[in-house]
VOPAGU-2260 file (C-alpha; in pm, 1 decimal, decimal comma):
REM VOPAGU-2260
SITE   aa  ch    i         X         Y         Z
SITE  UNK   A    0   -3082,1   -4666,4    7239,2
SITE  UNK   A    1   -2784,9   -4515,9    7344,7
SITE  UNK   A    2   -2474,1   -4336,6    7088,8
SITE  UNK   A    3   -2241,3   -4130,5    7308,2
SITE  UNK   A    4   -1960,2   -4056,7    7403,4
SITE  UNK   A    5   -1789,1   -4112,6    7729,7
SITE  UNK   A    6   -1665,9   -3738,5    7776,7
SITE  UNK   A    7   -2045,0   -3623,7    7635,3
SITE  UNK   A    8   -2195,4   -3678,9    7953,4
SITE  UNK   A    9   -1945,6   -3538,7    8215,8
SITE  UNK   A   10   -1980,9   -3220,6    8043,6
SITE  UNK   A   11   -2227,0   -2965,5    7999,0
SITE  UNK   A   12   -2403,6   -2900,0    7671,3
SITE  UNK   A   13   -2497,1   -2508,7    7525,8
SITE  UNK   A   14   -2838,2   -2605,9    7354,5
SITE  UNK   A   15   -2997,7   -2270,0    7403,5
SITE  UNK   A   16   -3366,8   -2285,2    7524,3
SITE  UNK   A   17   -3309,6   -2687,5    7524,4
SITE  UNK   A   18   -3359,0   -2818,8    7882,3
SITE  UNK   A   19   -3424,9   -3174,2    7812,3
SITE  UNK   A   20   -3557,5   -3431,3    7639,4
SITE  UNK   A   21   -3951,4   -3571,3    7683,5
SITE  UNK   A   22   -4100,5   -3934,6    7541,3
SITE  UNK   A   23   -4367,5   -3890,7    7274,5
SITE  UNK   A   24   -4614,2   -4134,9    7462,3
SITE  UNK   A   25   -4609,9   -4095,9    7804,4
SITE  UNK   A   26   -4361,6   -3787,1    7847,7
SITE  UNK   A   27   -4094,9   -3913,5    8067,4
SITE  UNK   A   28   -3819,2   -3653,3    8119,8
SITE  UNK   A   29   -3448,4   -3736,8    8065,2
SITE  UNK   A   30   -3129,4   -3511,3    8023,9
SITE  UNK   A   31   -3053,1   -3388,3    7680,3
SITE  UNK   A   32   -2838,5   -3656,5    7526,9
SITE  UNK   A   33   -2746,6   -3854,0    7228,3
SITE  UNK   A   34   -3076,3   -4065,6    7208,0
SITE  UNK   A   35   -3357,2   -4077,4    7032,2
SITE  UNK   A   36   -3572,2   -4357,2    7195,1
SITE  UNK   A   37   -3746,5   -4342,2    7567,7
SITE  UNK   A   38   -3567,2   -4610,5    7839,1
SITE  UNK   A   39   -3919,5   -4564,9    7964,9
SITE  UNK   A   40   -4197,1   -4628,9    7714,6
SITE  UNK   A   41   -3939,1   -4685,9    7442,5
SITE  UNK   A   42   -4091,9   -4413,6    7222,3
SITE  UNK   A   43   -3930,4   -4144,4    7031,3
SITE  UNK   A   44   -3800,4   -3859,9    7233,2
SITE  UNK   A   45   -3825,5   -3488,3    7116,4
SITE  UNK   A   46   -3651,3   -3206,4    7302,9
SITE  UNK   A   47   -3848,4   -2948,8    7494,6
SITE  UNK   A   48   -3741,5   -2597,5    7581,9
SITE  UNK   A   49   -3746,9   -2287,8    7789,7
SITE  UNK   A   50   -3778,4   -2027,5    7572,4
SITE  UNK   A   51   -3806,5   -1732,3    7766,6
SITE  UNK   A   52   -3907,5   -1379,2    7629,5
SITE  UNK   A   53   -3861,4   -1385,5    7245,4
SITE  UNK   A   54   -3959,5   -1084,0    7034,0
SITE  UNK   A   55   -4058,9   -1053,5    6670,7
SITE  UNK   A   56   -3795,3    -783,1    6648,1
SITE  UNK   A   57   -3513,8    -977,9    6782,8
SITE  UNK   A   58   -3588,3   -1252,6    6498,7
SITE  UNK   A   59   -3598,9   -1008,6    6226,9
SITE  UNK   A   60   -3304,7    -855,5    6321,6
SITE  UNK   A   61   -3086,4   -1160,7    6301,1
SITE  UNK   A   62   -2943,2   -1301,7    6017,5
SITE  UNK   A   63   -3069,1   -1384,1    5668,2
SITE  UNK   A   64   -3097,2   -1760,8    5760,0
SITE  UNK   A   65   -3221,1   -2013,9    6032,7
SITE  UNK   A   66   -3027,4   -1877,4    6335,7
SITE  UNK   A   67   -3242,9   -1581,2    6318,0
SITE  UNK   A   68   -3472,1   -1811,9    6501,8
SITE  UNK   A   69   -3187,3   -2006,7    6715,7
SITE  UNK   A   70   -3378,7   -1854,8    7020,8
SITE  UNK   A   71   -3618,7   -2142,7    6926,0
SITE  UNK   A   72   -3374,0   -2444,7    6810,8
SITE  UNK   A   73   -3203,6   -2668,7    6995,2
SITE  UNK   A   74   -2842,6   -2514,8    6926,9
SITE  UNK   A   75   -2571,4   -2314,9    7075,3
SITE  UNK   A   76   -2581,3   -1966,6    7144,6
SITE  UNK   A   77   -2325,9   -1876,3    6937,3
SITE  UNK   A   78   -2405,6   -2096,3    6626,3
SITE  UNK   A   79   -2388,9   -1862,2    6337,6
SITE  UNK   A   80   -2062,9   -1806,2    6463,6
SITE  UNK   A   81   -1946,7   -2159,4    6386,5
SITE  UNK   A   82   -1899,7   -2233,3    5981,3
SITE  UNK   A   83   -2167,4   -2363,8    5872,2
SITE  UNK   A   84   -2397,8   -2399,8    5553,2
SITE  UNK   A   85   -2665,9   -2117,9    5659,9
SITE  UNK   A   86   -2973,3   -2265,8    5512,9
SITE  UNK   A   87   -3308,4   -2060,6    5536,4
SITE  UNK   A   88   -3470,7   -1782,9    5396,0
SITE  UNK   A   89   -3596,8   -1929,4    5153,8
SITE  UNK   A   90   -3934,7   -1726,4    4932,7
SITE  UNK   A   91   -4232,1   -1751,6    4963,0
SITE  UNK   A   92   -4386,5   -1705,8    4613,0
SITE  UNK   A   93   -4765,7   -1585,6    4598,7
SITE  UNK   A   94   -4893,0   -1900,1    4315,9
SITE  UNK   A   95   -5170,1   -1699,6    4133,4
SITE  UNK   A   96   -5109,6   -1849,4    3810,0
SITE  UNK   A   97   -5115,2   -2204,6    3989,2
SITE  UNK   A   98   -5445,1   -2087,8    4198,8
SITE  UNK   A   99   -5604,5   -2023,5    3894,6
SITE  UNK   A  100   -5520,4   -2381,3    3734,5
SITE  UNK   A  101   -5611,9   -2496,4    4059,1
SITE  UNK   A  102   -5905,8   -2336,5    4138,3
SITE  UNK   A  103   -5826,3   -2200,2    4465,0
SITE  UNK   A  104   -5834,9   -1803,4    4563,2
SITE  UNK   A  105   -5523,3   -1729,6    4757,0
SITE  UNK   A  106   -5204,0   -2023,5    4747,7
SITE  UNK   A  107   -4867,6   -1971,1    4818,4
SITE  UNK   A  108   -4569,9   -2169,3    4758,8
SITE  UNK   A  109   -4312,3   -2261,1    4988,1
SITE  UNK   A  110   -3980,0   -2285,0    4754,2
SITE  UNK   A  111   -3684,2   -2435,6    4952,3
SITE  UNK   A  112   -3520,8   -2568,7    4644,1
SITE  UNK   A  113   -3295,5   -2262,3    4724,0
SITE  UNK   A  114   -3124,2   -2377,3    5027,1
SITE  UNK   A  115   -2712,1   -2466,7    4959,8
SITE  UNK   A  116   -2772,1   -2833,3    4857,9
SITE  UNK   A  117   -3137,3   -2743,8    4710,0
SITE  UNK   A  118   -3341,5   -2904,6    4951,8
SITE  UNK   A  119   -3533,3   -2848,2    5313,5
SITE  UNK   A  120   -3252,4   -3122,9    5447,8
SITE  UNK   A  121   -2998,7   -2809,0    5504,6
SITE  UNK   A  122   -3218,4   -2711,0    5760,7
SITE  UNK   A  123   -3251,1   -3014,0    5968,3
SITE  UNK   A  124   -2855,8   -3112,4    5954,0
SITE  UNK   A  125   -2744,8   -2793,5    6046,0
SITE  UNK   A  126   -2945,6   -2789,1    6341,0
SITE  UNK   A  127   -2823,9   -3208,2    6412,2
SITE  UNK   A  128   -2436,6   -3053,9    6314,2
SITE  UNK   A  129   -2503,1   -2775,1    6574,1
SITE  UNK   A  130   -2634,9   -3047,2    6868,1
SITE  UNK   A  131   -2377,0   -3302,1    6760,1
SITE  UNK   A  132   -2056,4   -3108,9    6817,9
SITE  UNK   A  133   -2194,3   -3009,1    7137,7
SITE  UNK   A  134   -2217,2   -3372,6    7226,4
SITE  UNK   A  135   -1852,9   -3473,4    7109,7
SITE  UNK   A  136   -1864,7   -3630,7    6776,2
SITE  UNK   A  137   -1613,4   -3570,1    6534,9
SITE  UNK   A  138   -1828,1   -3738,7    6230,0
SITE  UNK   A  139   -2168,9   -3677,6    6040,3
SITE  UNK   A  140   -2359,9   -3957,5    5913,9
SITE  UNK   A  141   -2706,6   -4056,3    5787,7
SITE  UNK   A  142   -2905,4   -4322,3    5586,1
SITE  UNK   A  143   -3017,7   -4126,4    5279,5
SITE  UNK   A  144   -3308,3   -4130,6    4994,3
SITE  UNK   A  145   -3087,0   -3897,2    4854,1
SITE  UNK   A  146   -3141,7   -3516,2    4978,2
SITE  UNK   A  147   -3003,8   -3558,4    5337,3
SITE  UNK   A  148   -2748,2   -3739,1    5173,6
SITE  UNK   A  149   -2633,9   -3417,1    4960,7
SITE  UNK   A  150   -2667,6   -3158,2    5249,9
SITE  UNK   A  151   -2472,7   -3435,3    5514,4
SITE  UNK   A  152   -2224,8   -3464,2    5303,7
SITE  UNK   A  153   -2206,2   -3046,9    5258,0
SITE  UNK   A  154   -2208,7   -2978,7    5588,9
SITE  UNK   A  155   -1958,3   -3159,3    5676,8
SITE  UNK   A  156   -1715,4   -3066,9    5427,0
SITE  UNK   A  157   -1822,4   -2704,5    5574,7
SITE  UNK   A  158   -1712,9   -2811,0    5883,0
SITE  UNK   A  159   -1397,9   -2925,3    5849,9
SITE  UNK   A  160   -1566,4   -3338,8    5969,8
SITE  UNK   A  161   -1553,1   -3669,7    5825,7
SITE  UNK   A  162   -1926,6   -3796,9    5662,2
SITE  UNK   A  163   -2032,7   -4110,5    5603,9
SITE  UNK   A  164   -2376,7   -4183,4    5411,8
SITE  UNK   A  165   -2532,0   -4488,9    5311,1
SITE  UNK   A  166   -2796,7   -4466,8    5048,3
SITE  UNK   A  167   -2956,8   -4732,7    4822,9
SITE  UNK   A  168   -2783,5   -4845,2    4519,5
SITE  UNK   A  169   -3067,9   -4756,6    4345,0
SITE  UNK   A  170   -3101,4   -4371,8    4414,2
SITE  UNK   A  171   -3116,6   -4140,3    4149,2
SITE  UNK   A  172   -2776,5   -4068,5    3939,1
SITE  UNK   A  173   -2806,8   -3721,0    4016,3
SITE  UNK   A  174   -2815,1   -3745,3    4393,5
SITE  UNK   A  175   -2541,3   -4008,9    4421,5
SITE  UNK   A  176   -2319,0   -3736,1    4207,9
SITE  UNK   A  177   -2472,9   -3420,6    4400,7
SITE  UNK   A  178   -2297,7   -3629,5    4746,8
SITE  UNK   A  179   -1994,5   -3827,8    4604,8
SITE  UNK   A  180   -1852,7   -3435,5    4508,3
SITE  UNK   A  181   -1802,9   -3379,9    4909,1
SITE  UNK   A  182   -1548,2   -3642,7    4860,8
SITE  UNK   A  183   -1733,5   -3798,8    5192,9
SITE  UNK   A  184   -1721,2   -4219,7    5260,7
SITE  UNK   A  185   -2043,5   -4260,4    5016,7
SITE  UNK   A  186   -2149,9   -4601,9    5028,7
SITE  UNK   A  187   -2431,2   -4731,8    4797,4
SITE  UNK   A  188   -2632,4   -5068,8    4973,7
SITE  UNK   A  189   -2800,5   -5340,6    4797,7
SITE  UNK   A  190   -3158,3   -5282,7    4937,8
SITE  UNK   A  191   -3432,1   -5043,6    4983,7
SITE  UNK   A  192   -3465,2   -4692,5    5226,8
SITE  UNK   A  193   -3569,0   -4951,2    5559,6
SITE  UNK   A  194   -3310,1   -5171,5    5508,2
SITE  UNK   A  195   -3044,4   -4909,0    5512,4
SITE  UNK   A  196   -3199,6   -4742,8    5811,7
SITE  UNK   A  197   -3131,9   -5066,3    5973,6
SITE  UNK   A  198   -2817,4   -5101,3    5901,8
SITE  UNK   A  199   -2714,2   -4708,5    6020,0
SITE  UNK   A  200   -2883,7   -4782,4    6345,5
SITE  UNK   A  201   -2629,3   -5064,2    6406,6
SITE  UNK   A  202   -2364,3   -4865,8    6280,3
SITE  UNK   A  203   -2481,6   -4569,1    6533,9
SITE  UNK   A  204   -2451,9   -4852,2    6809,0
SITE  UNK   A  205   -2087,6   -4899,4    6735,2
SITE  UNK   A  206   -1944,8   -4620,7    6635,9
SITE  UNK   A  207   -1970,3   -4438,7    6918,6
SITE  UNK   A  208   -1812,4   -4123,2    6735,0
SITE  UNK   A  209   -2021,8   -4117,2    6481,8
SITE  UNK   A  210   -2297,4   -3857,3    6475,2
SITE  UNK   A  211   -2618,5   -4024,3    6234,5
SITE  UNK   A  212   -2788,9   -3715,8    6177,3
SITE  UNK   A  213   -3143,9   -3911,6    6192,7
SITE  UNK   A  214   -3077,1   -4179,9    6435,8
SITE  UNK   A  215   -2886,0   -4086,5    6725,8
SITE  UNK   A  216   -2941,5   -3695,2    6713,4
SITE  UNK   A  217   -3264,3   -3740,1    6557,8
SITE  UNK   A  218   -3464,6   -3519,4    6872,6
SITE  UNK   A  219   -3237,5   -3260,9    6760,5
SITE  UNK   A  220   -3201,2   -3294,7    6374,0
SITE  UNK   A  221   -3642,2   -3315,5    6369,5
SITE  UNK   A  222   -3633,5   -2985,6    6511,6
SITE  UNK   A  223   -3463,4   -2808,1    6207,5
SITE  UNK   A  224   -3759,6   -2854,3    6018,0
SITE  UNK   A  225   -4001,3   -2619,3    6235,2
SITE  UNK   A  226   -3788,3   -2338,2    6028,8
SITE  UNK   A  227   -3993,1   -2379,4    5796,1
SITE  UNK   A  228   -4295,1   -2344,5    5985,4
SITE  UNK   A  229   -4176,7   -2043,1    6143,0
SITE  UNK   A  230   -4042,6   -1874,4    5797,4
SITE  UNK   A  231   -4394,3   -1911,2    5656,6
SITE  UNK   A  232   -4534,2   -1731,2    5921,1
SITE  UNK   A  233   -4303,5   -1428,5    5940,9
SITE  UNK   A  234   -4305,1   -1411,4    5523,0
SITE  UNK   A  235   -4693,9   -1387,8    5558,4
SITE  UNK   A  236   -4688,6   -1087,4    5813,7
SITE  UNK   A  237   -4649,4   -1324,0    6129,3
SITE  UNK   A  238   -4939,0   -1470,2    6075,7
SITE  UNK   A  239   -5019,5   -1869,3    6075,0
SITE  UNK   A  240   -5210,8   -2010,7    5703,6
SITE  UNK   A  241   -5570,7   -2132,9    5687,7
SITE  UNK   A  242   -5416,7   -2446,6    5480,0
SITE  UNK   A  243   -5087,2   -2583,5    5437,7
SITE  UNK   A  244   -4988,0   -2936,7    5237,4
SITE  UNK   A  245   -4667,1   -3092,8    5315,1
SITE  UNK   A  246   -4526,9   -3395,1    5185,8
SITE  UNK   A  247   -4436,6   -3755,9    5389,3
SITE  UNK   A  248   -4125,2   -3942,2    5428,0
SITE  UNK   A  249   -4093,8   -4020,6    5758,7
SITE  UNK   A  250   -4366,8   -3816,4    5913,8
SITE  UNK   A  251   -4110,8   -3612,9    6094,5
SITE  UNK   A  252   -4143,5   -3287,0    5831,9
SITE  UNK   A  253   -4577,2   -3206,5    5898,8
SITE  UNK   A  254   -4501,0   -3322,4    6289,1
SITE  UNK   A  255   -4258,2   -3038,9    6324,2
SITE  UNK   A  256   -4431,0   -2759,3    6083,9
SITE  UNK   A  257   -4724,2   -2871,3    6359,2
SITE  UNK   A  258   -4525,2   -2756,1    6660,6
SITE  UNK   A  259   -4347,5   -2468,2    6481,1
SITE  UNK   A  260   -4663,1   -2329,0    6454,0
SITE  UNK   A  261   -4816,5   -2418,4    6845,3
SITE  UNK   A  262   -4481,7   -2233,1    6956,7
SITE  UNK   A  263   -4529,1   -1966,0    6790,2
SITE  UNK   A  264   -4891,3   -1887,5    6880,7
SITE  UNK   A  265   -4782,3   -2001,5    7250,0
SITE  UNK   A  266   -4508,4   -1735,8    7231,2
SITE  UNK   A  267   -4765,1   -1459,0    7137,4
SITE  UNK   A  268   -4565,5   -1409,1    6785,8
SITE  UNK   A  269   -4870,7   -1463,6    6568,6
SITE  UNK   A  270   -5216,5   -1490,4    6677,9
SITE  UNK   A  271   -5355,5   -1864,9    6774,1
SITE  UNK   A  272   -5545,3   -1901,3    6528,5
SITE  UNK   A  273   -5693,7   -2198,5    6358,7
SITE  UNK   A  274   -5478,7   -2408,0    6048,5
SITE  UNK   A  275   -5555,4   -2725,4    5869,6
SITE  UNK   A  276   -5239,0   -2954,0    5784,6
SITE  UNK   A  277   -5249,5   -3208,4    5486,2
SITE  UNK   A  278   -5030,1   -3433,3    5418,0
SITE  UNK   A  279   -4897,1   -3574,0    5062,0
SITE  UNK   A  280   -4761,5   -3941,0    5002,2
SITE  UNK   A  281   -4722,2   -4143,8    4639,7
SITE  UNK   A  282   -4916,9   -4454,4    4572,7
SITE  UNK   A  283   -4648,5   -4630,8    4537,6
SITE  UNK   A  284   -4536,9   -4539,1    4913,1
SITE  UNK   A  285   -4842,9   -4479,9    5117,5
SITE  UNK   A  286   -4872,0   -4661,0    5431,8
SITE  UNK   A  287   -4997,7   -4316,1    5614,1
SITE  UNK   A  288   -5220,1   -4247,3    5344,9
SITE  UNK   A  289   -5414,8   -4596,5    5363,1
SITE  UNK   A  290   -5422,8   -4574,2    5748,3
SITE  UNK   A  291   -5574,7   -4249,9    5721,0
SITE  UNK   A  292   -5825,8   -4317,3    5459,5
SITE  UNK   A  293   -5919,1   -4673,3    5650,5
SITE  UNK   A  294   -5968,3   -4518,7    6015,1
SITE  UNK   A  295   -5640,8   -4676,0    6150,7
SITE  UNK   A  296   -5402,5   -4541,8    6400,6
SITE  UNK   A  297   -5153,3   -4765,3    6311,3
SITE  UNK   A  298   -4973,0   -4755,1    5999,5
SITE  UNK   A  299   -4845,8   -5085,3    5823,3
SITE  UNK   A  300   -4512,2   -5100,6    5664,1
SITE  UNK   A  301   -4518,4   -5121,4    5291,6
SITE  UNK   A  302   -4261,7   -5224,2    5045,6
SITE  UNK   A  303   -4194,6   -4871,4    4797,4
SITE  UNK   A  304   -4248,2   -4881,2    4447,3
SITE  UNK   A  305   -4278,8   -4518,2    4320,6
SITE  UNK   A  306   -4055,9   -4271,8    4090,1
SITE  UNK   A  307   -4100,2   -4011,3    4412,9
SITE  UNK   A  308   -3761,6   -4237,0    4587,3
SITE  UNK   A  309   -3694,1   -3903,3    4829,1
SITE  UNK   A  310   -4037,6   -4040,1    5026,6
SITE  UNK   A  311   -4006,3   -4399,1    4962,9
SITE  UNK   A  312   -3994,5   -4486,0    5332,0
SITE  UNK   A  313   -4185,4   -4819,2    5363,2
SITE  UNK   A  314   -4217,9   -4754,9    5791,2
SITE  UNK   A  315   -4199,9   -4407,4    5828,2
SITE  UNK   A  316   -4097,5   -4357,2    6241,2
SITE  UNK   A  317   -4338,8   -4044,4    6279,7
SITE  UNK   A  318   -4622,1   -4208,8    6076,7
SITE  UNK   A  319   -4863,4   -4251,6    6384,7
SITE  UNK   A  320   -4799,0   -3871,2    6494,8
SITE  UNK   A  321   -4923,9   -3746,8    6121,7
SITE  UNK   A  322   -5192,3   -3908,1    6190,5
SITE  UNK   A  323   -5243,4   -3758,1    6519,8
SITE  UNK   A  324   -5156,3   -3389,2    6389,3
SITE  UNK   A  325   -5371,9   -3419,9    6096,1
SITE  UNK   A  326   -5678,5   -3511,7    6264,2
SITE  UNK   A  327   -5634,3   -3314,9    6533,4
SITE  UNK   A  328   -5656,1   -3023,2    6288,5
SITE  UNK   A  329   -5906,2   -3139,0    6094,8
SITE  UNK   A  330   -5698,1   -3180,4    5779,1
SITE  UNK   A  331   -5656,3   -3510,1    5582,3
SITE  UNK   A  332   -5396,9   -3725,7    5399,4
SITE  UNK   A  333   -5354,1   -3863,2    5001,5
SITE  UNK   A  334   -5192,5   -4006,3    4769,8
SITE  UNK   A  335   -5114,7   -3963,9    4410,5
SITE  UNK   A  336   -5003,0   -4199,5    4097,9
SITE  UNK   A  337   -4631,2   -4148,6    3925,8
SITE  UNK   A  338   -4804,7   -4000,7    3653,1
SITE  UNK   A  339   -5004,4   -3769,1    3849,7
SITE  UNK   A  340   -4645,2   -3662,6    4025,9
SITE  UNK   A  341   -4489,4   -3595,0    3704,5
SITE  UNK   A  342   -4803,1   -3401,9    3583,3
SITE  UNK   A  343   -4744,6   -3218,2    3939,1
SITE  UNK   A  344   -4404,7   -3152,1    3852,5
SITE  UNK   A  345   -4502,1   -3003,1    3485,4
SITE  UNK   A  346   -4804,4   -2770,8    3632,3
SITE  UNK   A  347   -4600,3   -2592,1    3920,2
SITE  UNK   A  348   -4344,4   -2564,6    3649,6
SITE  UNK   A  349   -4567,2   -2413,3    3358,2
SITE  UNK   A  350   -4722,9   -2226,5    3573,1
SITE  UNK   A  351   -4488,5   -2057,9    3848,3
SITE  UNK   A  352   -4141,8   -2094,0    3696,7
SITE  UNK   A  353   -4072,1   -2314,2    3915,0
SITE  UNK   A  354   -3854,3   -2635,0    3880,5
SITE  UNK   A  355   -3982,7   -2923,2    4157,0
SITE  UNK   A  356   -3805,1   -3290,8    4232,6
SITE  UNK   A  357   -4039,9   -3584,0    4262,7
SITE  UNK   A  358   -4172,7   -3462,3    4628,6
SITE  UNK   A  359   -4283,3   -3156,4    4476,6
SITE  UNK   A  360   -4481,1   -3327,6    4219,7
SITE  UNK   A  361   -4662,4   -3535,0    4514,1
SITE  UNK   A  362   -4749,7   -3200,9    4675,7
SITE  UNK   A  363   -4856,6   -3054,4    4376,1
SITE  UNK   A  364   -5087,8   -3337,8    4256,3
SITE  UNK   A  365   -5237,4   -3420,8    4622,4
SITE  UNK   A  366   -5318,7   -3060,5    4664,0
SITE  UNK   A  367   -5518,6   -3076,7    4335,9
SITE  UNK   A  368   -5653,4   -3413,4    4420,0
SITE  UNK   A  369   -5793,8   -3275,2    4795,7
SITE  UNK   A  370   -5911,7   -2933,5    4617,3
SITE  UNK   A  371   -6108,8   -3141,1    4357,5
SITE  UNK   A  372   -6266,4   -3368,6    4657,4
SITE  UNK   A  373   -6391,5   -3059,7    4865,7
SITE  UNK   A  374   -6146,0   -3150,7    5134,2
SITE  UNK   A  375   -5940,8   -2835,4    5066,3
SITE  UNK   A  376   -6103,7   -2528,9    5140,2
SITE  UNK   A  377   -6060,0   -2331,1    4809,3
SITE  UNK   A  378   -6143,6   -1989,6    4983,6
SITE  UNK   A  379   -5923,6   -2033,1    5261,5
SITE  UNK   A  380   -5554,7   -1952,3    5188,8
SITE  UNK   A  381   -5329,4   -2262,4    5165,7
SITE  UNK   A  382   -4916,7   -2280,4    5121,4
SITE  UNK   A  383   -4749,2   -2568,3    4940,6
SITE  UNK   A  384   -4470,1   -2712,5    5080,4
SITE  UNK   A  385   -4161,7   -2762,7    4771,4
SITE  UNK   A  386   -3869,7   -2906,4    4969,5
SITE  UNK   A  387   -3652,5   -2984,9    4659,1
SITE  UNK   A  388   -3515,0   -2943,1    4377,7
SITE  UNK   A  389   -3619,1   -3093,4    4025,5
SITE  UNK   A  390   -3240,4   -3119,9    3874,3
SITE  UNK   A  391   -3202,9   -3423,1    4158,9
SITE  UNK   A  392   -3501,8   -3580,8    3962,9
SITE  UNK   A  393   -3458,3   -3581,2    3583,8
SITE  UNK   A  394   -3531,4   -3898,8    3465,2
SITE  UNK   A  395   -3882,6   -3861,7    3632,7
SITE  UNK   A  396   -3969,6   -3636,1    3324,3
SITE  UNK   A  397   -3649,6   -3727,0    3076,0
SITE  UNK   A  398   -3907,3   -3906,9    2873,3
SITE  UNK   A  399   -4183,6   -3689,5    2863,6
SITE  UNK   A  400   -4029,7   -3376,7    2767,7
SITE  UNK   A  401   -3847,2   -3229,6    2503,7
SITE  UNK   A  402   -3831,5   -2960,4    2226,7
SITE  UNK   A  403   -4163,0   -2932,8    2047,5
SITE  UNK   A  404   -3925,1   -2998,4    1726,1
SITE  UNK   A  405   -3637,2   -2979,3    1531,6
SITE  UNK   A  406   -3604,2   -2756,8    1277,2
SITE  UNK   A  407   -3339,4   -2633,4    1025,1
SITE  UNK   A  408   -3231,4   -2261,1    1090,5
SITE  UNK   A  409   -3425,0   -2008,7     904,9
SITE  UNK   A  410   -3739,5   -1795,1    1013,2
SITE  UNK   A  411   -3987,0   -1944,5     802,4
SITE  UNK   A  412   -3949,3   -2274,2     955,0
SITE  UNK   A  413   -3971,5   -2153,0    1283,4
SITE  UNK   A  414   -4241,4   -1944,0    1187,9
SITE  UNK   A  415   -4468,1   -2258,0    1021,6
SITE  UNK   A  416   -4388,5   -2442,4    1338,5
SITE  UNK   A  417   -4574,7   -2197,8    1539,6
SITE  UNK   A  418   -4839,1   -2122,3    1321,6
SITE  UNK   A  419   -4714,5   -1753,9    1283,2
């Protein structure tokens, strides 16, 4: 399917190392363009590059963000020079108090709950922004569980564009507040995450203006995410992990760690060395999950039901590439209850300070759950992906937390409290 528009193809396009675009399937080559699905073999399209010579030192001497890496992206080669919500750089925390409750030796954590809209999403629309007004558009737009919807509707305030986001009416309060504060067109639809997919892939059809950040510039959007990729690898000494978990939405997040890391080894920037990927789903959303566990390359759609609504994607597009990536590297895929998710949520909390949305929780919990089946090595040393943060997610844990009591205000009654 086609989005453009009429001057975007008469002109040429400054997407760095991006020469084209290649089907997933059977790699057919096209021009780089507004499309996301193969003419050919009608499968998803992701953009290949020439990258050229690109040093360690020339990355660590850009900036404190993702355009230290635009050498690698799919964007202009002036793009830190256009305003902009400069995600990246997030930390890396070494988890030894987690490891411990874990019991694994060396774990890191991932913590991109400190990008501008708290969430890994900054990444991938500033690298769709980047592509799109290279293309023409003039507006940014995106079906939403709730995250992209907060950093679409940011970036395009940043900008100086027009946003439009549809998101179910049933998303979290928090996240319909954390994007109707853009002052954006916000429009909350009667139905789950696949129906308003649908509906933005029609409205990508005729709007031809319109830039949805996951449906018409998806190839170039996807990419954003192998930031993260390579930021773990510099942050450990430019070096790839034994182990790393990541959540699933759509798929497209583990694909694109995946390839971050085969570029990087192909590139001589860290040494090829071996990795295992997992991947993280909740019960109540686990259609790659089950196909794993049952042998199946071919994941069902499932109808969500599950508290973790930022991965509640019933047909996730890049389900039957997880698969692929995960086996290939020998890692494995599971899911975890709503209850084990909030107890996620609480441990990585209590025990690293740190303050995870629903997502996190389902990393958290299916890193303990594959670490208590043998399937994570607990010698080998694994990173956690945490891609949000937990203020989007408070009535997850609104009813299981609180103050341990009230009590009037005098010493003594604090003190009998705590047994001191």
């Amino acid at each position: 399917m086609t989005a453009a528009l009429t001057t975007s193809t008469t002109r040429a396009v400054d997407l760095g190392p991006a020469v084209e675009l290649v089907s997933k399937e059977e790699g057919h080559r096209q021009p780089l363009a507004p499309e996301f699905v193969s003419a050919e073999d009608f499968s998803p399209l992701e953009v290949a590059y020439d990258f050229g010579r690109v040093r360690r030192e020339d990355i660590e001497a850009g900036p404190r963000n993702i355009w230290r890496y635009k050498k690698l992206l799919p964007v202009p080669s002036n793009v830190e020079e256009i305003p902009n919500t400069e995600p990246g750089c997030t930390r890396l925390v070494r988890a030894d108090n987690l490891a411990k409750a874990l019991g694994v030796k060396r774990l890191w954590v991932k913590d991109d709950t400190g990008n501008p809209t708290h969430s890994f999403k900054d990444r991938v629309v500033a690298v769709a922004l980047a592509a799109a007004r290279e293309f023409g558009f003039d507006t940014l737009a995106c079906p939403s569980t709730g995250n992209l919807a907060n950093a679409v509707a940011a970036a395009a305030a940043r900008a100086g564009w027009q946003s439009v986001v549809l998101i179910p009416s049933s998303l979290e309060r928090a996240k319909i507040l954390t994007t109707a504060v853009y002052d954006g067109a916000l429009l909350a639809v009667d139905g789950n995450y696949d129906d308003v997919n649908r509906l933005a892939t029609e409205l990508a059809a005729e709007h031809e203006s319109w830039a949805f950040v996951n449906v018409n510039v998806r190839p170039y959007y996807s990419e954003g995410s192998k930031t993260l990729g390579f930021e773990v690898a510099e942050q450990l000494g430019w070096r790839l992990p034994e182990q790393i978990v990541v959540p699933i939405a759509s798929g497209s997040q583990l694909t694109k760690v995946d390839k971050g890391f085969k570029e990087l080894a192909q590139l001589g920037l860290v040494d090829d060395t071996a990795y295992k990927i997992f991947g993280a789903q909740a019960t109540g959303c686990s259609p790659v999950s089950s196909a794993f566990r049952n042998g199946h390359d071919v994941v069902q759609p499932v109808k969500p039901d599950t508290i973790a609504r930022s991965l509640a994607i019933g047909n996730p597009a890049d389900g039957p590439y997880v698969l692929d990536t995960v086996n290939r590297t020998g890692g494995a895929i599971e899911d975890v209850t709503d209850d084990e998710v909030v107890e996620g949520i609480r441990l990585l909390a209590r025990t690293e300070g740190i303050f995870t949305e629903t997502a996190g929780g389902v990393t958290v919990a299916t890193a303990k759950k594959l670490i208590e089946a043998g399937k994570i090595d607990p010698d080998a040393e694994t990173v956690l992906l945490i891609t949000g943060d937990g203020l989007k997610t408070l009535d997850a844990v609104e009813d299981k937390i609180g103050p341990k009591a009230t009590v009037p205000p005098s010493a003594a009654a604090v003190n009998e409290i705590l047994g001191s």
